[in-house]
ZADO-1210 file (C-alpha; in nm, 4 decimals, padded with zeros to 6 digits):
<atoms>
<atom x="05.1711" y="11.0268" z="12.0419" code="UNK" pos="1"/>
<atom x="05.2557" y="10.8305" z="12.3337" code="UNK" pos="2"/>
<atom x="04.8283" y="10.7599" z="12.3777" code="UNK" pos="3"/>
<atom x="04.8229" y="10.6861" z="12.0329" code="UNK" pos="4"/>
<atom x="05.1254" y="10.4166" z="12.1052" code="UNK" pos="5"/>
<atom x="04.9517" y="10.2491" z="12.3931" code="UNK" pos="6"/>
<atom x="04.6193" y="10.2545" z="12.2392" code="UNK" pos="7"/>
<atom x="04.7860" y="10.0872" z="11.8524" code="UNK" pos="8"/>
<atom x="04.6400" y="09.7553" z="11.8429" code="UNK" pos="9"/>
<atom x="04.7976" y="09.6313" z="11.5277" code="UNK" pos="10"/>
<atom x="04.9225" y="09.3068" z="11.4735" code="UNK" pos="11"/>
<atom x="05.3192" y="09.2109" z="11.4291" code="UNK" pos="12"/>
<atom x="05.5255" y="08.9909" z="11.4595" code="UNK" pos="13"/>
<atom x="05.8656" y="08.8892" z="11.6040" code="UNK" pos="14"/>
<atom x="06.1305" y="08.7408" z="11.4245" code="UNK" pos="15"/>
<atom x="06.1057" y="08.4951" z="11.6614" code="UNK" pos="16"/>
<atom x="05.7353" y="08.4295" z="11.6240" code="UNK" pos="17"/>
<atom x="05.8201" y="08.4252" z="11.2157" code="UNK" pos="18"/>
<atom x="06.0766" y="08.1472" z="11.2666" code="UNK" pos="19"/>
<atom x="05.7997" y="07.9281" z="11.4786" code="UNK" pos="20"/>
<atom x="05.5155" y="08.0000" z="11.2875" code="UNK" pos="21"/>
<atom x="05.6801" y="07.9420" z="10.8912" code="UNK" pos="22"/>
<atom x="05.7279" y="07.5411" z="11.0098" code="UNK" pos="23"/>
<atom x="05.3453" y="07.5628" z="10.9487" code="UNK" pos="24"/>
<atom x="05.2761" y="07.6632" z="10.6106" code="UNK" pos="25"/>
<atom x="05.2246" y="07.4352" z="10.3303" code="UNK" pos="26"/>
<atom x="05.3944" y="07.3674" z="10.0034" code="UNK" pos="27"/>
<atom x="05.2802" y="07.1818" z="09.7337" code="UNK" pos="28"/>
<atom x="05.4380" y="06.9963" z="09.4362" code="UNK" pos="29"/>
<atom x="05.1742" y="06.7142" z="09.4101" code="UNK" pos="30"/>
<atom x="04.8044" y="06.6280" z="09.3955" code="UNK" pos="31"/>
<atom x="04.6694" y="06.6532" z="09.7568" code="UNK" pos="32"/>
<atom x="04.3548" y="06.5341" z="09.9495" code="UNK" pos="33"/>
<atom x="04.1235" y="06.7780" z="10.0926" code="UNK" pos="34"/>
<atom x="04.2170" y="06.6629" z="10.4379" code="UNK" pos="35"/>
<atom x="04.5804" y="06.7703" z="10.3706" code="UNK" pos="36"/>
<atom x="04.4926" y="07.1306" z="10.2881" code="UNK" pos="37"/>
<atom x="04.1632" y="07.1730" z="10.5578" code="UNK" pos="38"/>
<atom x="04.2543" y="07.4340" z="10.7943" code="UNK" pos="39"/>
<atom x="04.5881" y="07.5300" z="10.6312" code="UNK" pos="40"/>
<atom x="04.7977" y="07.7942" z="10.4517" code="UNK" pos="41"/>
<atom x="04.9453" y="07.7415" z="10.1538" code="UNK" pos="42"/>
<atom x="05.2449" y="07.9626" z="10.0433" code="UNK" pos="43"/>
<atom x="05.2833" y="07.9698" z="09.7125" code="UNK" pos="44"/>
<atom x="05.1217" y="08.1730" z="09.4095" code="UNK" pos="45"/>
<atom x="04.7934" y="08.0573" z="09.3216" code="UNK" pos="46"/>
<atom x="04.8917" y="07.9575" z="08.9434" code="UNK" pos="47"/>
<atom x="05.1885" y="07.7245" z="09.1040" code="UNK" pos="48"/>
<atom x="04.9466" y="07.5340" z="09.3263" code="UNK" pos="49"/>
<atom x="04.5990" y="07.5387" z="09.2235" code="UNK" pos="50"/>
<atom x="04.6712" y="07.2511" z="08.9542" code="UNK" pos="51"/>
<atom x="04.7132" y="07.0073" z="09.2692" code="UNK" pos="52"/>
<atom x="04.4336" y="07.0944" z="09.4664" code="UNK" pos="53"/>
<atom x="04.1281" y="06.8773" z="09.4372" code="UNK" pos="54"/>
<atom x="03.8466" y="06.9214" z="09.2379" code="UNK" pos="55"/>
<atom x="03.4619" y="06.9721" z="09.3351" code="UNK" pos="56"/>
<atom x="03.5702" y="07.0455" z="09.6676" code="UNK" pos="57"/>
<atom x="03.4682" y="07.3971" z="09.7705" code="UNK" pos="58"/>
<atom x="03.1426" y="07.5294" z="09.9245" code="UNK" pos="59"/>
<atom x="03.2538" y="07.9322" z="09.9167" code="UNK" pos="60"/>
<atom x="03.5336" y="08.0994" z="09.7021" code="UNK" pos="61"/>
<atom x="03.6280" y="08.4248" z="09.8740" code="UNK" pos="62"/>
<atom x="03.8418" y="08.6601" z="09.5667" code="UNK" pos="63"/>
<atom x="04.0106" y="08.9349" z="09.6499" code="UNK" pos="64"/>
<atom x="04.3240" y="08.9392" z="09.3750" code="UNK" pos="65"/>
<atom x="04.5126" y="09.2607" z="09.4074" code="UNK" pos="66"/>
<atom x="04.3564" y="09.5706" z="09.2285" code="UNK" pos="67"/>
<atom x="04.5129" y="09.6860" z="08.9020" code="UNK" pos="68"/>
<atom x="04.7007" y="09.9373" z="09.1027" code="UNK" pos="69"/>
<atom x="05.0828" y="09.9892" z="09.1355" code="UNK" pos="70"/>
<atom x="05.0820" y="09.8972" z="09.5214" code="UNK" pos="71"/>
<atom x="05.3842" y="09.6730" z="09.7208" code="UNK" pos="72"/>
<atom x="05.2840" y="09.3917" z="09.9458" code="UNK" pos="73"/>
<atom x="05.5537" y="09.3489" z="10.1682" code="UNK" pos="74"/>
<atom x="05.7893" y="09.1758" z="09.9559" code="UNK" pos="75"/>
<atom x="05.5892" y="09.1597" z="09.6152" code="UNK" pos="76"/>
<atom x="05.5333" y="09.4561" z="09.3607" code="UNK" pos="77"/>
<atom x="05.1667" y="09.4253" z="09.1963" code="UNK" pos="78"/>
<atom x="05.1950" y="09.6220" z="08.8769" code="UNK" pos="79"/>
<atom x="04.9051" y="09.8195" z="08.7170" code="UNK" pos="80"/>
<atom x="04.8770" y="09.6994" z="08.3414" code="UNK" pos="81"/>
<atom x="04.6327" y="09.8190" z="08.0732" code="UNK" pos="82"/>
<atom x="04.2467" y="09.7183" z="08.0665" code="UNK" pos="83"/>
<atom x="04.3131" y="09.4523" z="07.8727" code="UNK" pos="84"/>
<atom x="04.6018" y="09.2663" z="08.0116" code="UNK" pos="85"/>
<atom x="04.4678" y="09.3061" z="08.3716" code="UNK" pos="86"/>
<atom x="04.1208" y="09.1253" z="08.2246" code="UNK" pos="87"/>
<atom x="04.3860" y="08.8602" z="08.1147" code="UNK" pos="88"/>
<atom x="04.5434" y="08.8076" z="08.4253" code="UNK" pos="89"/>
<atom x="04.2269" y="08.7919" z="08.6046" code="UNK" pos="90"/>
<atom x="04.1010" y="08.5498" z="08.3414" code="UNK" pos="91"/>
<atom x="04.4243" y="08.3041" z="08.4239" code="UNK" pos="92"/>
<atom x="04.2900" y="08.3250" z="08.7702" code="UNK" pos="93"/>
<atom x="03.9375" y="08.3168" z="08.7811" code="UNK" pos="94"/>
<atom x="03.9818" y="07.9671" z="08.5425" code="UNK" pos="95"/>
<atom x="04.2166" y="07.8121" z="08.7611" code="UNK" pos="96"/>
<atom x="03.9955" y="07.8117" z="09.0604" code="UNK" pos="97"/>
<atom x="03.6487" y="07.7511" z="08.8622" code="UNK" pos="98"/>
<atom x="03.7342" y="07.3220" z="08.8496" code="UNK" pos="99"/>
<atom x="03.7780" y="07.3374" z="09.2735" code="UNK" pos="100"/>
<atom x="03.4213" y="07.4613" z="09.3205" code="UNK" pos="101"/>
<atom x="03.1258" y="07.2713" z="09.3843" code="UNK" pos="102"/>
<atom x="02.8144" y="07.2439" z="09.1533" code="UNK" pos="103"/>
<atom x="02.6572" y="07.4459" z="09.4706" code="UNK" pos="104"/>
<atom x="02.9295" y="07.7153" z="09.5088" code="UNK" pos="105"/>
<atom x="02.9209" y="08.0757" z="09.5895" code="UNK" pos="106"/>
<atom x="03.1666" y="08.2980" z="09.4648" code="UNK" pos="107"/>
<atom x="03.2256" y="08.6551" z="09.5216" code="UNK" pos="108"/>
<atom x="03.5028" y="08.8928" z="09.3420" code="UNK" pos="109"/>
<atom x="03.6312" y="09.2209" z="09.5049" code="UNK" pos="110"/>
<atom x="03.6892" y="09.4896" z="09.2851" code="UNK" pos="111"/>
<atom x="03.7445" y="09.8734" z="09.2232" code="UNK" pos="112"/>
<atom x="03.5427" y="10.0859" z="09.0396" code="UNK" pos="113"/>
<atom x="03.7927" y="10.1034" z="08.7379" code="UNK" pos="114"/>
<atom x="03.8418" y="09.7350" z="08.6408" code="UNK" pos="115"/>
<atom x="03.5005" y="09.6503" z="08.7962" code="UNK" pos="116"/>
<atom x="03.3616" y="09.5747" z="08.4497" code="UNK" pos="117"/>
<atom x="03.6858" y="09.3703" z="08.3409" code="UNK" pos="118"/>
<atom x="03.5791" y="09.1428" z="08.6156" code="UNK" pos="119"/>
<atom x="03.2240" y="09.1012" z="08.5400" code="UNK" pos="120"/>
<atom x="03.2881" y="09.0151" z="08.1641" code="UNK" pos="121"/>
<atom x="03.4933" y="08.7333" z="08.2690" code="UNK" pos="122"/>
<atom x="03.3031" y="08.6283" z="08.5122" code="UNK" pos="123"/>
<atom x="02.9955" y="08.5918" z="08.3180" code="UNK" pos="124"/>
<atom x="03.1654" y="08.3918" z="08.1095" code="UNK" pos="125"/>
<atom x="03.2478" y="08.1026" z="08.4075" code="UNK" pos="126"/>
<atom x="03.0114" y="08.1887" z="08.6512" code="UNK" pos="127"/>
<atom x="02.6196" y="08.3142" z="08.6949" code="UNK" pos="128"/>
<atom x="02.6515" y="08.6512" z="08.8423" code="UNK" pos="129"/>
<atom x="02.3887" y="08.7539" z="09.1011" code="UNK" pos="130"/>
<atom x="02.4326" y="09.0416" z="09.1869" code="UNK" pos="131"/>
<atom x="02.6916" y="09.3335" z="09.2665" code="UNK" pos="132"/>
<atom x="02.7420" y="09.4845" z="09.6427" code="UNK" pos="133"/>
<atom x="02.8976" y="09.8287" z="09.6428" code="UNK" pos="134"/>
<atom x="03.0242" y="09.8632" z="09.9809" code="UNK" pos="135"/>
<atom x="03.1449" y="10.2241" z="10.1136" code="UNK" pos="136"/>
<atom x="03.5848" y="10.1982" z="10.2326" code="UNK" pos="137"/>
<atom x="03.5292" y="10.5275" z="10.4309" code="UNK" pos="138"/>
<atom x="03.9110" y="10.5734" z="10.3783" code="UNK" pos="139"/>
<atom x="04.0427" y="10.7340" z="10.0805" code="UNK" pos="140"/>
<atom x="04.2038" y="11.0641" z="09.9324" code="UNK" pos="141"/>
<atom x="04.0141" y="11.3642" z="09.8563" code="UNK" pos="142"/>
<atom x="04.0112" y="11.4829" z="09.5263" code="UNK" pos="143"/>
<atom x="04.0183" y="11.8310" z="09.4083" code="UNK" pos="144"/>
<atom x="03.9339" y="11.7567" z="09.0436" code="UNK" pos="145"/>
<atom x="03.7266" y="11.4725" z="09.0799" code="UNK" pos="146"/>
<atom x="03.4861" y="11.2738" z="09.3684" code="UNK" pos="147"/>
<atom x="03.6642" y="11.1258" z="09.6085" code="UNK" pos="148"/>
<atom x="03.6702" y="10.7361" z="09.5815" code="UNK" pos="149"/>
<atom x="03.5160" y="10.5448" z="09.8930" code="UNK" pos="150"/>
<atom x="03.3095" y="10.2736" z="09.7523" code="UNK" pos="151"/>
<atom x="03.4703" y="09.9427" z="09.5731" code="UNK" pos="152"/>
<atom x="03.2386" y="09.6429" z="09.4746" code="UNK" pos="153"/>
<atom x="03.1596" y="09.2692" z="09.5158" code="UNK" pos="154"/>
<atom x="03.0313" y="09.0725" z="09.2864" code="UNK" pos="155"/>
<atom x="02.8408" y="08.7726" z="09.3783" code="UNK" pos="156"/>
<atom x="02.7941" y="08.4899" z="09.1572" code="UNK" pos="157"/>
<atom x="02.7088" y="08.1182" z="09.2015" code="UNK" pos="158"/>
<atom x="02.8240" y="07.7963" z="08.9520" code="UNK" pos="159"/>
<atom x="02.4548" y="07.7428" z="08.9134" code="UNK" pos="160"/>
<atom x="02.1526" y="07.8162" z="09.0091" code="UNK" pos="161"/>
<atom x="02.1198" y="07.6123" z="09.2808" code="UNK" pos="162"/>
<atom x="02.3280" y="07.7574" z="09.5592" code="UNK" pos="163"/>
<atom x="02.2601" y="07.8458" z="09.9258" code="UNK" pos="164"/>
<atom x="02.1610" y="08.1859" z="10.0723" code="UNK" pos="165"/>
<atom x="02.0587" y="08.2055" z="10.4610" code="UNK" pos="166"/>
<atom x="01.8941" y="08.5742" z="10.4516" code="UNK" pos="167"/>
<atom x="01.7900" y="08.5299" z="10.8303" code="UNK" pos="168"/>
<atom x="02.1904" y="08.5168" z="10.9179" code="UNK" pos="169"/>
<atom x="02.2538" y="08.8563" z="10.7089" code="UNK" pos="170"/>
<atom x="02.0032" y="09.0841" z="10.8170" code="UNK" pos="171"/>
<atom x="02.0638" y="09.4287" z="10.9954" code="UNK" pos="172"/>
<atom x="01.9283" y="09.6010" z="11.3164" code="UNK" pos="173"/>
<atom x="01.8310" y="09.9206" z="11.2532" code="UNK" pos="174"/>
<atom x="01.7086" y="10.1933" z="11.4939" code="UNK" pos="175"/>
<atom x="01.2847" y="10.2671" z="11.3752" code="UNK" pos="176"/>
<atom x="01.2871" y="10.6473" z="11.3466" code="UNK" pos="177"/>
<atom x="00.8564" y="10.5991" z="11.2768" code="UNK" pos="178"/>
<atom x="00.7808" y="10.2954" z="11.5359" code="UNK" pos="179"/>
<atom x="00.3846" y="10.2872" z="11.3569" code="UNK" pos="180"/>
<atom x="00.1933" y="10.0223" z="11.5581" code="UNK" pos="181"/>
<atom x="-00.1042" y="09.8294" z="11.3949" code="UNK" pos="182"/>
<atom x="-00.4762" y="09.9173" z="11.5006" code="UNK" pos="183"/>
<atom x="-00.4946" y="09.6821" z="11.8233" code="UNK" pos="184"/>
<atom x="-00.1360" y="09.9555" z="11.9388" code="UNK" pos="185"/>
<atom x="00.1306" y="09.6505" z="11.8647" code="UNK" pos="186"/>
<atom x="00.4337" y="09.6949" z="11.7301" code="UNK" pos="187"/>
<atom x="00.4099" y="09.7260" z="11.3623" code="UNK" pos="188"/>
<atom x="00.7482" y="09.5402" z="11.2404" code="UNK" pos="189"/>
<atom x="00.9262" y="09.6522" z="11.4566" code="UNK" pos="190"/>
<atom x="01.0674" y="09.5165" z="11.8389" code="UNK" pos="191"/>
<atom x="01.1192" y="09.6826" z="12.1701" code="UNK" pos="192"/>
<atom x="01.4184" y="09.5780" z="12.4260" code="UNK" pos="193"/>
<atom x="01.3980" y="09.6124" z="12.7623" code="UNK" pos="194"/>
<atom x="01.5727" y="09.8910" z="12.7522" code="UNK" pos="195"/>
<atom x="01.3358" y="10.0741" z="12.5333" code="UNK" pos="196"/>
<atom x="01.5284" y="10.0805" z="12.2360" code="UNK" pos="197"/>
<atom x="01.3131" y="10.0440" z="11.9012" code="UNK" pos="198"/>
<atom x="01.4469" y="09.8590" z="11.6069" code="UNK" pos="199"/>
<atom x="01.3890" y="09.6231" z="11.3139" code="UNK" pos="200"/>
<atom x="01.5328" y="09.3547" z="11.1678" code="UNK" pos="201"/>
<atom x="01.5783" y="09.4715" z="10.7789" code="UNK" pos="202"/>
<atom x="01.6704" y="09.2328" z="10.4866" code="UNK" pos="203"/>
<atom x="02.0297" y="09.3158" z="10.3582" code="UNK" pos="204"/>
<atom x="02.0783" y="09.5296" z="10.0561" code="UNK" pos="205"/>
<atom x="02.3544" y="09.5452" z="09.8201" code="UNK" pos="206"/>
<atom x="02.4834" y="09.8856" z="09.9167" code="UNK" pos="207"/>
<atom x="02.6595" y="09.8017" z="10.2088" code="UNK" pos="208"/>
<atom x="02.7462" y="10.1370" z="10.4586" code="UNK" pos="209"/>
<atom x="02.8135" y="09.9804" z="10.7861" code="UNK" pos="210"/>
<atom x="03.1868" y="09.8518" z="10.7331" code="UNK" pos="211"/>
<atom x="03.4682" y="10.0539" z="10.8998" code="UNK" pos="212"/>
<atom x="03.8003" y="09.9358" z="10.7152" code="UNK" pos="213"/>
<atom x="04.0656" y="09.8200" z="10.9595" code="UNK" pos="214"/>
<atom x="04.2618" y="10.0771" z="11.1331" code="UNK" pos="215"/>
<atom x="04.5103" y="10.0777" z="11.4396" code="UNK" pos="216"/>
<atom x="04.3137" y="10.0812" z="11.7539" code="UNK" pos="217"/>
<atom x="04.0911" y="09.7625" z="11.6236" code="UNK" pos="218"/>
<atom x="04.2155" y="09.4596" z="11.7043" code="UNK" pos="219"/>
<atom x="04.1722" y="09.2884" z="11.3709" code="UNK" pos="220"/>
<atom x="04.4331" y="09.5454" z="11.2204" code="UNK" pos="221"/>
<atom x="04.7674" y="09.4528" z="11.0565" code="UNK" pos="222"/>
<atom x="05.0360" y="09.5986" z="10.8406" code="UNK" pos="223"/>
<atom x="04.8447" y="09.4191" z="10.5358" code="UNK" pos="224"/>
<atom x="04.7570" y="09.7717" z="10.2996" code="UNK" pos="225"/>
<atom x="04.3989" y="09.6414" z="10.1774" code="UNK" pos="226"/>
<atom x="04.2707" y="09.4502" z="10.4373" code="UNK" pos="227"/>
<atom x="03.9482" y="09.3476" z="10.4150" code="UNK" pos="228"/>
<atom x="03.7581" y="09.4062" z="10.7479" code="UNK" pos="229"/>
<atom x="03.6206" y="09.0546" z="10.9694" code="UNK" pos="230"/>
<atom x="03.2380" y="09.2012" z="10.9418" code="UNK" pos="231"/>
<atom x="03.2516" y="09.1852" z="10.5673" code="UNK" pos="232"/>
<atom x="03.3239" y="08.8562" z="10.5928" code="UNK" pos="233"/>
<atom x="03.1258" y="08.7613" z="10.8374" code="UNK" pos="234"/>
<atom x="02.8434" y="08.8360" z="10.6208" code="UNK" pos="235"/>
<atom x="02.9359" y="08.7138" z="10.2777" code="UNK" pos="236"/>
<atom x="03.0253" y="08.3369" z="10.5003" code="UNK" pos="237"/>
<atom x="02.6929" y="08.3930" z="10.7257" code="UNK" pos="238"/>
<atom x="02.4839" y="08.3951" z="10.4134" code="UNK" pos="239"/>
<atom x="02.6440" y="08.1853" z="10.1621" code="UNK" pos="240"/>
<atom x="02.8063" y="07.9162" z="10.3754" code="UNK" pos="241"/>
<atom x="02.6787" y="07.6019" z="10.6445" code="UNK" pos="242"/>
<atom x="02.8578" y="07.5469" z="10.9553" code="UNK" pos="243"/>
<atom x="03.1657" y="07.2778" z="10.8408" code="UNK" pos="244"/>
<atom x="03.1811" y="07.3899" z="10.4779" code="UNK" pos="245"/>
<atom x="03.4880" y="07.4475" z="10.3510" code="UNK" pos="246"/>
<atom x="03.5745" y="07.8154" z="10.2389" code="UNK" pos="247"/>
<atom x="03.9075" y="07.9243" z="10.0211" code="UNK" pos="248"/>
<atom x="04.0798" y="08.2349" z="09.9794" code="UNK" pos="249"/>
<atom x="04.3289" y="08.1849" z="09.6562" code="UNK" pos="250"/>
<atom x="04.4469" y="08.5571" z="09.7822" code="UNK" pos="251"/>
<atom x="04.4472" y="08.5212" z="10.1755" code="UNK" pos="252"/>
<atom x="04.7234" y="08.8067" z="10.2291" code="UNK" pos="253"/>
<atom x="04.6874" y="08.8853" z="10.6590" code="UNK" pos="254"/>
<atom x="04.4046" y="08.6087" z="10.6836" code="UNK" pos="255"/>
<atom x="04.1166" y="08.7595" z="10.7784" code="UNK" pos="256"/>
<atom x="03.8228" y="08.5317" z="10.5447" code="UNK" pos="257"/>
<atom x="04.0595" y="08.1849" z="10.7809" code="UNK" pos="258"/>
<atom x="03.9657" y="08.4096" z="11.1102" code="UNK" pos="259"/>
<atom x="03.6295" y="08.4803" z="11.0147" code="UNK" pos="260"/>
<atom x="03.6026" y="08.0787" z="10.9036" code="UNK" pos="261"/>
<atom x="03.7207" y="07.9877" z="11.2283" code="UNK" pos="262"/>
<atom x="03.5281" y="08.2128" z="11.4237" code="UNK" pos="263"/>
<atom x="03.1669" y="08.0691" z="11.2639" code="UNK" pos="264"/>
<atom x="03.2364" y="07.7231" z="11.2607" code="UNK" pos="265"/>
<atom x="03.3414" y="07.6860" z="10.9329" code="UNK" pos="266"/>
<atom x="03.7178" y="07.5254" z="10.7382" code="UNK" pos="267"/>
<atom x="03.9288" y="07.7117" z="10.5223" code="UNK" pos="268"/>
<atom x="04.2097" y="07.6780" z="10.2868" code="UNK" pos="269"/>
<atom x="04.4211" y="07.9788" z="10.2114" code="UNK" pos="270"/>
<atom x="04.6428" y="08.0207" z="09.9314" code="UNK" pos="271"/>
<atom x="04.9168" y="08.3773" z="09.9964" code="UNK" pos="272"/>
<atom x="05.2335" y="08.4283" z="09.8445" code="UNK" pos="273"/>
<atom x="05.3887" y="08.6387" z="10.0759" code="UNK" pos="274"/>
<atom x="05.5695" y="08.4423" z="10.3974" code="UNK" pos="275"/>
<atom x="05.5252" y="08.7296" z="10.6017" code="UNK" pos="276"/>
<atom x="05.1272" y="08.7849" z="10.5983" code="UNK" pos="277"/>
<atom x="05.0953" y="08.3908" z="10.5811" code="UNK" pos="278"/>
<atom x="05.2554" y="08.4147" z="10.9747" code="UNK" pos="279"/>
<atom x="05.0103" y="08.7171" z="10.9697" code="UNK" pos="280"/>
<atom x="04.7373" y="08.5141" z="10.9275" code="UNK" pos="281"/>
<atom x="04.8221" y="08.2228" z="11.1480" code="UNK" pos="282"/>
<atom x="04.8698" y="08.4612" z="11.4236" code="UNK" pos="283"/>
<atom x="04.5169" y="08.5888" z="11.3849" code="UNK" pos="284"/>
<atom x="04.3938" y="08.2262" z="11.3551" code="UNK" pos="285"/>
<atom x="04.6097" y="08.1354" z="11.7288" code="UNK" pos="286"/>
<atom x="04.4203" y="08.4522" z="11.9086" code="UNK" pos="287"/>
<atom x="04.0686" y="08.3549" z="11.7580" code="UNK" pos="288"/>
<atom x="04.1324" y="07.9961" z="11.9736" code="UNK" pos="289"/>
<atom x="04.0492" y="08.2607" z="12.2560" code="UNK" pos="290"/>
<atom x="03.8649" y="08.5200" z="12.0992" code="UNK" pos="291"/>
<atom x="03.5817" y="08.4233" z="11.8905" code="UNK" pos="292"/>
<atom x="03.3990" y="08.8150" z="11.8623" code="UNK" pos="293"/>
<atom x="03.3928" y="08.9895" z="11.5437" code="UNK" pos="294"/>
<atom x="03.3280" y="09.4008" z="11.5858" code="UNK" pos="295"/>
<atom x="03.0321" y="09.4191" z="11.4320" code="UNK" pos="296"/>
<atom x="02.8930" y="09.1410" z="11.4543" code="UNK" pos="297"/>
<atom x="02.7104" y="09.0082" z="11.8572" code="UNK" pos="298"/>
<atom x="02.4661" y="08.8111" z="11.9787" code="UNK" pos="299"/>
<atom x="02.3667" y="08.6939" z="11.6047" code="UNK" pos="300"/>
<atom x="02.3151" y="09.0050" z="11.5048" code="UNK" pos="301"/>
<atom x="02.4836" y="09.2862" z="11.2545" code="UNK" pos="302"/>
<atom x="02.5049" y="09.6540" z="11.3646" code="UNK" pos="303"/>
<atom x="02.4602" y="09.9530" z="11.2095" code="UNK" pos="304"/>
<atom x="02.8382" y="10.0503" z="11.2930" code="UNK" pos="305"/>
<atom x="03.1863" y="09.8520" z="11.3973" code="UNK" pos="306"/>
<atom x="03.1198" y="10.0529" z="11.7934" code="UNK" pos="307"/>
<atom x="02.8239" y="09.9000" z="11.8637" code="UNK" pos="308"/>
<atom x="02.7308" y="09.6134" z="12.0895" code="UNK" pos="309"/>
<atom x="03.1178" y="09.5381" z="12.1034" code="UNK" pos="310"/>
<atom x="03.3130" y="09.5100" z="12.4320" code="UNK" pos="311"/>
<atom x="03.6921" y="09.5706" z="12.4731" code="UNK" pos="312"/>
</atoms>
């Protein structure tokens, strides 16, 4: 226990630190600017505020509303409801944020396998849907009557058809177990390192196995209970996303999509209604002045797995 205490990476904070860091969070009560709310947290629930945010103004829309799941965050309760009133709810949402996007915008919608299709019927109804990742969580409870649940998805949409996608940003190293060569004995697809280590660049899939969900000896890890991990999110901003465009999370909850931003070049606006993860996030966002890496994620280039090509 003691190693497992020294080695415990996860984020907190003091009450001390809380006191400082609450002067920065916004409130709103009026129609704002986009330079008021660049680079900023917004505490408040995303039905109070997004009336006064500006419209047309968003290049990515990063949704991750809570599950419909019985689950406490910190100091709100997040009720499970029936099919139906969850789709509702969602619905309220998903139209609240549709007027802030650009005619260009991405979108993409977390979900879990149960209310997955809730999502998708109201999203087709705002949105052009894409395409649907199904990414594997690793964690989760076994199940002796049933399979045990690892997966949730992501569903990717655009407000038209015109949107951008950088595939060359997204794509994944992978180890060549067959390294053919062509008839004159080059490389066939494939690169070697000086090392001698084959691989090739692959285009990304929607099945999506190389995420390790947060956990206590990463660095990215906080009390948050369904954090989303920084190399998921480096992806979805890598591909759908230029360097300056601006990037909001209506459900920020310990910040990670404002790291991520941060750490590629790019300006966020985050909208969480808990106090305590909004200091959460703006604690991340101080350390990644410093600290710029993402596990995953080096040298322009994803891995197969969180370990590699990352230094402590």
């Amino acid at each position: 226990m003691v190693e497992h205490r020294t080695r415990n990476k996860t984020i907190r904070l003091s009450s001390e630190e809380i006191e400082q860091l609450e002067l920065r969070l916004l409130n709103l009560n009026h129609n704002v600017g986009i330079e008021e709310i660049t680079n900023r947290i917004i505490n408040q629930n995303i039905l109070a505020v997004t009336q006064f945010l500006p419209e047309k103004s968003v290049d990515l829309l990063f949704l991750d509303p809570p599950y419909n799941l019985t689950k406490t965050f910190n100091s709100n309760v997040f009720h499970s409801r029936s099919y139906q009133k969850y789709q509702e709810i969602f619905e309220l949402w998903l139209k609240s944020l549709v007027p802030l996007l650009k005619d260009t915008a991405s979108v993409y919608i977390c979900s879990e396998w149960s209310t997955s299709n809730a999502i998708f019927e109201v999203a087709n109804r705002y949105l052009k849907i894409q395409n649907r990742i199904v990414w594997q969580r690793e964690k989760g409870r076994g199940a002796k009557k049933n399979w045990k649940n690892n997966s949730e998805d992501i569903w990717f949409c655009t407000v038209s058809n015109k949107y951008y996608f950088n595939v060359n940003a997204v794509k994944l190293r992978k180890k060549v177990i067959a390294p053919y060569r062509t008839a004159a004995g080059k490389p066939k697809d494939w690169q070697e390192n000086h090392a001698g280590d084959r691989y090739r660049m692959t285009c990304p899939s929607n099945i999506w196995t190389d995420l390790t969900v947060p956990f206590w000896s990463m660095s990215e890890n906080t009390p948050h209970p369904t954090q989303k991990p920084e190399k998921m999110l480096a992806k979805i901003i890598l591909a759908s996303s230029k360097v300056g465009d601006i990037i909001l999370d209506p459900f920020l909850g310990s910040g990670t999509t404002a790291v991520v931003a941060k750490k590629l070049d790019r300006k966020f606006i985050g909208i969480e209604l808990d106090p305590y993860y909004c200091c959460l996030a703006l604690k991340r966002l101080n350390n990644a002045e410093t600290d710029k890496r993402i596990q995953g994620y080096a040298d322009g280039q994803f891995w197969e797995r969180n370990t590699f090509a990352y230094q402590k």
